[in-house]
Each structure stands twice: as structure tokens, then as C-alpha cells.
Biopython code that builds the backbone (N, CA, C, O; Angstrom):
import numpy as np
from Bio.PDB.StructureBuilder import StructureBuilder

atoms = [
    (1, "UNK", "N", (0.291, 17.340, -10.555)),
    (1, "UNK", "CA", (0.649, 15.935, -10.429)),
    (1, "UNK", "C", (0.225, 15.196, -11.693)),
    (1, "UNK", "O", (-0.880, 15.494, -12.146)),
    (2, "UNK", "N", (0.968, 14.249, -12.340)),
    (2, "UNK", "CA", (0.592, 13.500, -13.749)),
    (2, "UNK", "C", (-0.505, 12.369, -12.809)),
    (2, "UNK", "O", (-0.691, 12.081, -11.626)),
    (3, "UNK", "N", (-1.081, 11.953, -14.227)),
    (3, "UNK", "CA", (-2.615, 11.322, -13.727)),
    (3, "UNK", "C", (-2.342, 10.081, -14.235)),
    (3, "UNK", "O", (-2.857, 9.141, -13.630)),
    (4, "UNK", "N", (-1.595, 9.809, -15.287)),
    (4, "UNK", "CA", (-1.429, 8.750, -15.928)),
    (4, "UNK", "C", (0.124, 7.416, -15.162)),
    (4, "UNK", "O", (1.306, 7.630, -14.893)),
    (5, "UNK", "N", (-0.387, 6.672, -15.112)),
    (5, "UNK", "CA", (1.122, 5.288, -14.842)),
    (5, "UNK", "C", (1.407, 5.006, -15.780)),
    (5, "UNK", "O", (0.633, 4.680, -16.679)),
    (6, "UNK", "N", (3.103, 5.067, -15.870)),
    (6, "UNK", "CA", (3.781, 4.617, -17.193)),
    (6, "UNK", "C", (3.934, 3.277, -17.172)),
    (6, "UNK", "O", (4.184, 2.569, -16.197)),
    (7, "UNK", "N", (3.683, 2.798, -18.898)),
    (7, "UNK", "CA", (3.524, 1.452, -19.035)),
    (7, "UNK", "C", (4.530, 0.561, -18.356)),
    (7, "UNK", "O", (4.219, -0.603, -18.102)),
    (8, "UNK", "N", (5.932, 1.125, -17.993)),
    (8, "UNK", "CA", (6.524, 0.030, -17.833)),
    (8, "UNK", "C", (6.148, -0.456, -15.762)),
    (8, "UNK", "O", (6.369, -1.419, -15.028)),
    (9, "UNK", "N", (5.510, 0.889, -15.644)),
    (9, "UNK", "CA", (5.145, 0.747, -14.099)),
    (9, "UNK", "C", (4.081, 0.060, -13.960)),
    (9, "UNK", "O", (3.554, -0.134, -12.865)),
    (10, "UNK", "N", (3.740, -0.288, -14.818)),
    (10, "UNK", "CA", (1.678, -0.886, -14.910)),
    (10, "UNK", "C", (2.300, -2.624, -14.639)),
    (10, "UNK", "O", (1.938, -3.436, -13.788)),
    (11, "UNK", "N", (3.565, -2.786, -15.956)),
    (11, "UNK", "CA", (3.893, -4.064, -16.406)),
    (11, "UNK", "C", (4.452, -4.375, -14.820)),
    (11, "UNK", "O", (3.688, -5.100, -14.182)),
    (12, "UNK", "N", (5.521, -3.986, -14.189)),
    (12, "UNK", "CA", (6.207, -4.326, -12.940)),
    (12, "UNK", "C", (4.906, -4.800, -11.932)),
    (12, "UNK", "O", (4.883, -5.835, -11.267)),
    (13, "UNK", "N", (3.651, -3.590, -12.010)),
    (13, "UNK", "CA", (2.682, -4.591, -10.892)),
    (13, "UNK", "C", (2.068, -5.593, -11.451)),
    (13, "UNK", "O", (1.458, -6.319, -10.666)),
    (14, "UNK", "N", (2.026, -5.903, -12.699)),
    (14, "UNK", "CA", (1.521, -6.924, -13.065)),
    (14, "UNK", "C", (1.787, -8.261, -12.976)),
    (14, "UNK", "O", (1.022, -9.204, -12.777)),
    (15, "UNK", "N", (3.428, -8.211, -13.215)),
    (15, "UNK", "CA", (4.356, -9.474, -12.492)),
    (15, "UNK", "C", (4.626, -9.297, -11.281)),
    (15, "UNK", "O", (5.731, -9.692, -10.908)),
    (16, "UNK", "N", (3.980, -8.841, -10.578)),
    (16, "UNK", "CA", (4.309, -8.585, -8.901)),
    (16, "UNK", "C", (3.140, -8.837, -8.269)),
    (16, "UNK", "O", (2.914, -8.536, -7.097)),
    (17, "UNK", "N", (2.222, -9.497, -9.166)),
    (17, "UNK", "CA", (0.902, -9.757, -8.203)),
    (17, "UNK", "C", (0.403, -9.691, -7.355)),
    (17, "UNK", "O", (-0.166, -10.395, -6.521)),
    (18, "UNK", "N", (0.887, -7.630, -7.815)),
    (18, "UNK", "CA", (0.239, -6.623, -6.536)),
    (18, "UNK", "C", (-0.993, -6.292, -7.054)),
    (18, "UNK", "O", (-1.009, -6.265, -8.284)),
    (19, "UNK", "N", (-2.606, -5.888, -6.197)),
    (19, "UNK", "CA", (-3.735, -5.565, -6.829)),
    (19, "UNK", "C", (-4.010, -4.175, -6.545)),
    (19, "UNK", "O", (-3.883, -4.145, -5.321)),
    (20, "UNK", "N", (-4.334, -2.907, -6.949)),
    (20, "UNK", "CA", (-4.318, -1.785, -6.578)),
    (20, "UNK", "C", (-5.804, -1.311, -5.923)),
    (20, "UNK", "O", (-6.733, -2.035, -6.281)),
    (21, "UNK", "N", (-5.989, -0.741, -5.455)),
    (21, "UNK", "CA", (-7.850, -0.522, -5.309)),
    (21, "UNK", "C", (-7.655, 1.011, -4.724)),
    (21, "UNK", "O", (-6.847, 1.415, -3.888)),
    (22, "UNK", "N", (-8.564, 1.645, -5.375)),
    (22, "UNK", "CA", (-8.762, 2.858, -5.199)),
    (22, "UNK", "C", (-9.931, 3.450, -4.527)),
    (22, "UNK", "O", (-10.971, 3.282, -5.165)),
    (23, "UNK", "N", (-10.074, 4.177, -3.282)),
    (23, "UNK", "CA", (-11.000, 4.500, -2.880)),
    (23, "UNK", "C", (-10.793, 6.446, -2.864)),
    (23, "UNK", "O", (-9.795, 6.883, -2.290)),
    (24, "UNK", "N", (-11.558, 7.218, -3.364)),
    (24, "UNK", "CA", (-11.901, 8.673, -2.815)),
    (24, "UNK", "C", (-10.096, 8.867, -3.386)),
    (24, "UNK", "O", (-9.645, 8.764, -4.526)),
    (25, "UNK", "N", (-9.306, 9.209, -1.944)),
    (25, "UNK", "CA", (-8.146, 9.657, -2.700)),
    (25, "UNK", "C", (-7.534, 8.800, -1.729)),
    (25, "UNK", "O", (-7.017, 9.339, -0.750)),
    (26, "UNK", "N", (-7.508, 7.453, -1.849)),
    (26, "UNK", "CA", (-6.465, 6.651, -1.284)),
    (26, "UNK", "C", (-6.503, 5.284, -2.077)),
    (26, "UNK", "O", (-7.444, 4.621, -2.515)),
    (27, "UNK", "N", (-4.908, 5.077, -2.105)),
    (27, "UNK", "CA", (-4.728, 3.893, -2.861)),
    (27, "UNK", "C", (-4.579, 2.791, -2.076)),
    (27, "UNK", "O", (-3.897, 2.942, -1.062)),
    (28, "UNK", "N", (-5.172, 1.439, -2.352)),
    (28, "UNK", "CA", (-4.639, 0.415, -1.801)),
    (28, "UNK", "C", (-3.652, -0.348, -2.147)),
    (28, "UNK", "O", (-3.836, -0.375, -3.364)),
    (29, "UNK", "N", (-2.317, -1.282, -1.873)),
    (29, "UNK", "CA", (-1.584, -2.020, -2.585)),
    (29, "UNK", "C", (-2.096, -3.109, -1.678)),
    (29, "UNK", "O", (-2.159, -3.069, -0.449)),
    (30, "UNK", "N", (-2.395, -3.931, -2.355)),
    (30, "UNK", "CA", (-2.336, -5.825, -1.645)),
    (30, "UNK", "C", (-2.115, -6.971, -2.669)),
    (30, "UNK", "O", (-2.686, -7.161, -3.743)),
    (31, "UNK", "N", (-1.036, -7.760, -1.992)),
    (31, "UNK", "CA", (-0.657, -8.828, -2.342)),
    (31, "UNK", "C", (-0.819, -9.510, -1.391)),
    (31, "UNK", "O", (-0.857, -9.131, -0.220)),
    (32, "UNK", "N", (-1.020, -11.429, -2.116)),
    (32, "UNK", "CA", (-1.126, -12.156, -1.213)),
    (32, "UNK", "C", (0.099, -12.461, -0.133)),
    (32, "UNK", "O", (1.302, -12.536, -0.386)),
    (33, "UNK", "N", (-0.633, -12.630, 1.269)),
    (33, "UNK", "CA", (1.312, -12.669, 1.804)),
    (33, "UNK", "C", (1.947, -11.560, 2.105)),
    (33, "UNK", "O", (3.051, -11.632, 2.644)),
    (34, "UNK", "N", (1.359, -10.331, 1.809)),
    (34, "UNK", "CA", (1.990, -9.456, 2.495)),
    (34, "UNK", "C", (0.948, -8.499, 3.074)),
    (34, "UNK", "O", (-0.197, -8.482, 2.624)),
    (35, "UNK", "N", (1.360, -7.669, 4.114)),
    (35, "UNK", "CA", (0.817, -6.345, 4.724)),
    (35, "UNK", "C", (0.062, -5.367, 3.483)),
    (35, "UNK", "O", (0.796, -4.966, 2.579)),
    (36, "UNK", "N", (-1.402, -4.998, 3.461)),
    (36, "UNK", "CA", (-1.449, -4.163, 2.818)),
    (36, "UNK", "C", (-1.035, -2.471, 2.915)),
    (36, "UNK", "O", (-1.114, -2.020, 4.058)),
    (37, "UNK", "N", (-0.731, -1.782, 2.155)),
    (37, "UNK", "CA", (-0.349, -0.427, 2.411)),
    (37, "UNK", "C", (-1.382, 0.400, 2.020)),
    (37, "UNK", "O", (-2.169, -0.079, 1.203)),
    (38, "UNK", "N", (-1.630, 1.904, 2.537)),
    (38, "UNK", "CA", (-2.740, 2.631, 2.360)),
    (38, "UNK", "C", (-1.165, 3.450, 1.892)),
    (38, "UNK", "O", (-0.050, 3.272, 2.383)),
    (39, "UNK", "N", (-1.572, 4.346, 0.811)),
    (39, "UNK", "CA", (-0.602, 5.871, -0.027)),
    (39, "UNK", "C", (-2.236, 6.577, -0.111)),
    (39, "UNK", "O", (-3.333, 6.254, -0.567)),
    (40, "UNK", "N", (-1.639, 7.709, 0.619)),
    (40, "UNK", "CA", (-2.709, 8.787, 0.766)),
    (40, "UNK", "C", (-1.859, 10.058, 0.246)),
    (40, "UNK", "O", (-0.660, 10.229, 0.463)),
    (41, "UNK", "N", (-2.760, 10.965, -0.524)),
    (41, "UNK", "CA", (-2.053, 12.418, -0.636)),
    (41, "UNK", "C", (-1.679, 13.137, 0.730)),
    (41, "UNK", "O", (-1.856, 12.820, 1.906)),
    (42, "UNK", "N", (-1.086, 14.236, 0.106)),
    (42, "UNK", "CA", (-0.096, 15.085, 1.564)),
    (42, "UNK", "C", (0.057, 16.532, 1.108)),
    (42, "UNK", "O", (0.805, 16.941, 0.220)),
    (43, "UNK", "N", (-0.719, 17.183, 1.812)),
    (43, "UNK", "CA", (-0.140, 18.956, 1.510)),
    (43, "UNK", "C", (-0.880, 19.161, 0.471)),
    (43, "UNK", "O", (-0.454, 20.013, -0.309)),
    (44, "UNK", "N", (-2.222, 18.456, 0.117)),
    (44, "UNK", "CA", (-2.860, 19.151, -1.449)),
    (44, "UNK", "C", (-2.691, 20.337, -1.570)),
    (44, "UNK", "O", (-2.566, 20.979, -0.527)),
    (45, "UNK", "N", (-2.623, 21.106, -2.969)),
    (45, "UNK", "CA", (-2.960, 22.678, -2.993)),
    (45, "UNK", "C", (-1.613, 23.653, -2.711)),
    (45, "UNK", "O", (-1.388, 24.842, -2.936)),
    (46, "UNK", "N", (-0.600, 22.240, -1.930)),
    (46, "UNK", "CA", (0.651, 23.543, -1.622)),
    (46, "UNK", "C", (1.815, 22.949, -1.898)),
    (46, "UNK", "O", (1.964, 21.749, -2.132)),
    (47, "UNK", "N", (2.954, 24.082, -1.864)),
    (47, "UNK", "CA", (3.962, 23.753, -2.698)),
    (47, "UNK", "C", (4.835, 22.497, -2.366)),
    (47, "UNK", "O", (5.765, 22.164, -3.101)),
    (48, "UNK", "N", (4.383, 21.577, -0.831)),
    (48, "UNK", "CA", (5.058, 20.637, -0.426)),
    (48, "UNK", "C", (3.799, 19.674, -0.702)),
    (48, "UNK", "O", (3.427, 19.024, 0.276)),
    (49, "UNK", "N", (3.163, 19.515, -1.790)),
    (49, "UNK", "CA", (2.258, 18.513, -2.029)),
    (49, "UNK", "C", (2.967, 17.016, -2.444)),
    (49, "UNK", "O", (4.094, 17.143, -2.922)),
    (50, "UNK", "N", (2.603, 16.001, -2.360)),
    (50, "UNK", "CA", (3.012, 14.728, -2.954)),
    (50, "UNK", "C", (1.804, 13.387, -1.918)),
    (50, "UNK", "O", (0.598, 13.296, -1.683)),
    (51, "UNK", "N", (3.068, 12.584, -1.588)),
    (51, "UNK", "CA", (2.057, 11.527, -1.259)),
    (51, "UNK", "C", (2.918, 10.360, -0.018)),
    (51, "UNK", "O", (4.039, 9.888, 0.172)),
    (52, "UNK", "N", (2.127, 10.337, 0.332)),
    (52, "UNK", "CA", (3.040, 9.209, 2.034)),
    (52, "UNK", "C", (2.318, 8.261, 2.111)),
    (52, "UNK", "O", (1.096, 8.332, 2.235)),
    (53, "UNK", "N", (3.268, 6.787, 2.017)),
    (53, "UNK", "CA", (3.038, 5.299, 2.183)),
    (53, "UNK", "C", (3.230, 4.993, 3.373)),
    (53, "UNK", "O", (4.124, 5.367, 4.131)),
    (54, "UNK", "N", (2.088, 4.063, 3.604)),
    (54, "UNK", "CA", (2.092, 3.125, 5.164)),
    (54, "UNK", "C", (1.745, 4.153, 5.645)),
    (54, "UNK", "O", (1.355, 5.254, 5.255)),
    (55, "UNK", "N", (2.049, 3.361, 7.095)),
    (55, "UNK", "CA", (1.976, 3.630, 8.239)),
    (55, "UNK", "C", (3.032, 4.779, 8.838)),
    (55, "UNK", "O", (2.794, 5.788, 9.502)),
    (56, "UNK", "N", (4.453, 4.160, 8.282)),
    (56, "UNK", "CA", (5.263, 5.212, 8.428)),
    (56, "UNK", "C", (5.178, 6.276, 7.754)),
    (56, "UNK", "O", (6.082, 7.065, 8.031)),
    (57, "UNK", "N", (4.220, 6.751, 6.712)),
    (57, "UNK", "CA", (4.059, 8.081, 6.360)),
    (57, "UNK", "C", (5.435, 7.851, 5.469)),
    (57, "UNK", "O", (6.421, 8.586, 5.517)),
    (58, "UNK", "N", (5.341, 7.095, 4.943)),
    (58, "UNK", "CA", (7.418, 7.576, 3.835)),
    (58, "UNK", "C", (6.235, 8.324, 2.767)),
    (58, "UNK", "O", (5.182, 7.953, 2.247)),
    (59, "UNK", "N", (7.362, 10.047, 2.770)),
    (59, "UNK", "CA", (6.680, 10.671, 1.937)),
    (59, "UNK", "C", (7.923, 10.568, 0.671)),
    (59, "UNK", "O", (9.130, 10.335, 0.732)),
    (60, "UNK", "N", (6.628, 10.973, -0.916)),
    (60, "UNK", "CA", (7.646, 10.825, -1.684)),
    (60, "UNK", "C", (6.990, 11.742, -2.504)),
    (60, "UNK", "O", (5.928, 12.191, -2.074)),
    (61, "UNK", "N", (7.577, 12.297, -4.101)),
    (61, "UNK", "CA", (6.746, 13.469, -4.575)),
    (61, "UNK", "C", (5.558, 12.606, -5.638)),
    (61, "UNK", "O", (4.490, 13.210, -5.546)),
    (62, "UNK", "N", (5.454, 11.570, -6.462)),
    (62, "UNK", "CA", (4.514, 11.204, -7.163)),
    (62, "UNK", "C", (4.215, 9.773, -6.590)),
    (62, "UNK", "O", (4.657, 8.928, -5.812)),
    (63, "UNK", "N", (2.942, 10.097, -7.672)),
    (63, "UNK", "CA", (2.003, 8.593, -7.312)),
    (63, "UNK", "C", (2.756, 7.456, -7.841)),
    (63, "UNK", "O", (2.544, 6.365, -7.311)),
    (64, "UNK", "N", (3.623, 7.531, -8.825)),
    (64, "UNK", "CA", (4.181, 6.757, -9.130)),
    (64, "UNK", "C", (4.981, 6.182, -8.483)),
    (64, "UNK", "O", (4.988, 4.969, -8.689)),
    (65, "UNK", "N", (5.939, 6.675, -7.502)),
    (65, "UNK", "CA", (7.498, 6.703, -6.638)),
    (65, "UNK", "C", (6.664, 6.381, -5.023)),
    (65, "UNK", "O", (7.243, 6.002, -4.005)),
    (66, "UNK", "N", (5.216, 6.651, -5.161)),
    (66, "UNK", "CA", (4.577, 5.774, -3.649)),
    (66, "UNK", "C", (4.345, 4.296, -4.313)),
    (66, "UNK", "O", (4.620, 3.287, -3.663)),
    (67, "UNK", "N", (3.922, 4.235, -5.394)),
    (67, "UNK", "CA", (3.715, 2.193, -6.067)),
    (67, "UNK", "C", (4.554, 1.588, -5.769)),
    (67, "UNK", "O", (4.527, 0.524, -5.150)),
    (68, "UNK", "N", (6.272, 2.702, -6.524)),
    (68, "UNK", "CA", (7.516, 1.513, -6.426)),
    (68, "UNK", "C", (7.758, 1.580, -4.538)),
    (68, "UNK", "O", (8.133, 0.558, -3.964)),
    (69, "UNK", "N", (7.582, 2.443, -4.009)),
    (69, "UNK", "CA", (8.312, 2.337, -2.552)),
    (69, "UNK", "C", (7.079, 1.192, -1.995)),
    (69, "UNK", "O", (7.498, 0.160, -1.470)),
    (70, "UNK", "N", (5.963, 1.342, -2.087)),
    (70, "UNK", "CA", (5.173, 0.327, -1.728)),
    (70, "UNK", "C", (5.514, -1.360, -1.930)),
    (70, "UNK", "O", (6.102, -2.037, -1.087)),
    (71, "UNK", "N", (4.947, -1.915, -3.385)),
    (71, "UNK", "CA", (5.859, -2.594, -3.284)),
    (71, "UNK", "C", (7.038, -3.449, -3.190)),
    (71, "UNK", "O", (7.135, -4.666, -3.034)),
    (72, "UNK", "N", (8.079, -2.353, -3.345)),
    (72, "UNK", "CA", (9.449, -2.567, -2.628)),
    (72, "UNK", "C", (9.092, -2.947, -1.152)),
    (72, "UNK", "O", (9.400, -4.139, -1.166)),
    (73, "UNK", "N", (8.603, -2.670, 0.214)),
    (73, "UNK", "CA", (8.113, -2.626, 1.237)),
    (73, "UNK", "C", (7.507, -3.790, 1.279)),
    (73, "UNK", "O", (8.135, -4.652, 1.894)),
    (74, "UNK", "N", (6.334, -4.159, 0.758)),
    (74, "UNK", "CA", (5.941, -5.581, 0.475)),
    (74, "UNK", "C", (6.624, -6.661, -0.006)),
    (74, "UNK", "O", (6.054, -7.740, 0.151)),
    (75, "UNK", "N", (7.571, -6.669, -0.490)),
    (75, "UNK", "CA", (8.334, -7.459, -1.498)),
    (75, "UNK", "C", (9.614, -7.766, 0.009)),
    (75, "UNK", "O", (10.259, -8.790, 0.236)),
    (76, "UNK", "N", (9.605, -7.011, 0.457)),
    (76, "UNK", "CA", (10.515, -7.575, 1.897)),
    (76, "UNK", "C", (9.934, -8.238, 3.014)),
    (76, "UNK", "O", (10.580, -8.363, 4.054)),
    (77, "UNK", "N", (8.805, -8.664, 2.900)),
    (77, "UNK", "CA", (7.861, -9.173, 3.882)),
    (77, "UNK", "C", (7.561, -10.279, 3.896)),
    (77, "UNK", "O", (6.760, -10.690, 4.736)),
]
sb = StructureBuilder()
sb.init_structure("model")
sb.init_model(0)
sb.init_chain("A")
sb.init_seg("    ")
for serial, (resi, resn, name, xyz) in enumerate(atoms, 1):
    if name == "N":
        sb.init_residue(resn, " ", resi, " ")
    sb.init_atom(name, np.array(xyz, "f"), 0.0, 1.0, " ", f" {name:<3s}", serial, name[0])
structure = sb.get_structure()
């Protein structure tokens, strides 16, 4: 899995005055006004590894593609 967020993904939460917070291996997204989301890893270690947002578990393959589905999700709220 890449470790790094590409700049133009850093810039999008930045004008989206989403705040990220990281605990152990879970990410937080919160904005004011909306639901926060927990993106937790999925399947470490095996070949169906990636990562699932919310509540509904939407799985997706990078950390990056759980930020945008996140808040996309928030951004409708």
C-alpha cells in the first residue's frame, strides 16, 4: 500500500474543511456539519487487503480512494 497522499489530494481536503485524525490504524474524517467517518484497514497481509469507510463498510483498494469516498459522503450531508 503507498504511504504517501498526493498533493493534489492533500489540496482538495484543505478546501473542504475536512480535518483528518489518526489513531493506531484508523482514520478519522470530520467536518463541521457533517457525520464523522471512521476508514479502517481490511484483510491486512492478504491478497484482498485495502480499506472500508463508515459504517457501511464501502470497501475500496487505497487510502487515498477511502478520503475521496469519505468526503464525497460528507459533502452530501
Amino acid at each position: 500500500m503507498p504511504t504517501r497522499i498526493q498533493p493534489s489530494l492533500l489540496e482538495k481536503i484543505r478546501k473542504s474543511n475536512t480535518r483528518l485524525r489518526c489513531s493506531t490504524t484508523t482514520v478519522r474524517l470530520e467536518k463541521a456539519g457533517a457525520t464523522m467517518l471512521e476508514i479502517r484497514p481490511k484483510n491486512v497481509g492478504t491478497d484482498t487487503e485495502g480499506w472500508q469507510v463508515g459504517e457501511e463498510e464501502i470497501q475500496v483498494e487505497t487510502l487515498e480512494e477511502a478520503i475521496i469516498v469519505g468526503m464525497e459522503i460528507q459533502a452530501r450531508e
